[in-house]
C-alpha positions in Angstrom: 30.1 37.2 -31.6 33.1 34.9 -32.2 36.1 35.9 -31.9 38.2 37.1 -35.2 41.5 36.1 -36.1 42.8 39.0 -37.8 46.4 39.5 -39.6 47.9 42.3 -40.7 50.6 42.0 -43.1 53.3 44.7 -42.5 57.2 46.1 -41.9 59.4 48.6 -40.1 59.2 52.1 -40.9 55.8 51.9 -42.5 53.7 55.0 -42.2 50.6 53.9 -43.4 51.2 50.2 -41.7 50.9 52.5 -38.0 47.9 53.7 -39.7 46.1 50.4 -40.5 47.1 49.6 -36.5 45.7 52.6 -35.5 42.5 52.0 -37.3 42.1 48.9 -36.3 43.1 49.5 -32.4 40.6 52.8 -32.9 37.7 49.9 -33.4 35.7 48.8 -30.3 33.7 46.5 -32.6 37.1 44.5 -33.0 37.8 44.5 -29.5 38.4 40.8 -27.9 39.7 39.7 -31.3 43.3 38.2 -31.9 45.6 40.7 -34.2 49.0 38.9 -35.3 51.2 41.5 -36.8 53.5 39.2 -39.3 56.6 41.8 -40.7 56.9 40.8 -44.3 60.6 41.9 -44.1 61.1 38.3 -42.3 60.5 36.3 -45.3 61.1 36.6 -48.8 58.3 35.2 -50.0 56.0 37.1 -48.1 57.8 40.7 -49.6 57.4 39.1 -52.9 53.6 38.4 -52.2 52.9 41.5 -50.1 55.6 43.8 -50.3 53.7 46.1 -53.0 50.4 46.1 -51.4 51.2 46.4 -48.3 49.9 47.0 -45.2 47.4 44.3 -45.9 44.8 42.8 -43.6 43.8 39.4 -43.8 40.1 38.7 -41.9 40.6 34.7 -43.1 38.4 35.1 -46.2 39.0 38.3 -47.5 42.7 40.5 -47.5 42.4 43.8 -47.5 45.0 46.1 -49.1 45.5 49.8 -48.2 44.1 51.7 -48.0 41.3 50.5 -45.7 38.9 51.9 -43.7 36.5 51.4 -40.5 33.9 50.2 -42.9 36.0 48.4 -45.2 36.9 45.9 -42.4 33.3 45.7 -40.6 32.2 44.3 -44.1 34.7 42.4 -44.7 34.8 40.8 -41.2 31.0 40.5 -41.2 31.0 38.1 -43.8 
């Protein structure tokens, strides 16, 4: 399997952003795959893009907002 570059799009004192983390740290299938946590709160233009939606995971061809689950992000990460 090659390894996934996921992102999750998120900010501080997000309750369901912990969630999406938790999900996806909860996942053995995603284990050995990079996770870069990008706080939206850092740049304008991602709050304008994200803020709304967020958390949102981005597998590199599909962003997923929440709520997600387990089988929302082996589909979307298989293909």
């Amino acid at each position: 399997m090659n390894t996934l570059n996921l992102v999750l799009y998120s900010t501080d004192h997000c309750t369901m952003c912990e969630q999406a983390l938790e999900l996806l740290f909860s996942m053995p299938e995603l284990q050995g795959s990079s996770l870069e946590v990008i706080d939206v709160g850092e740049d304008q233009a991602l709050t304008e893009l994200y803020g709304e939606r967020l958390p949102v995971l981005s597998t590199g061809n599909t962003e997923l907002d929440w709520p997600f689950d387990a089988k929302t992000v082996r589909e979307a990460v298989a293909g």
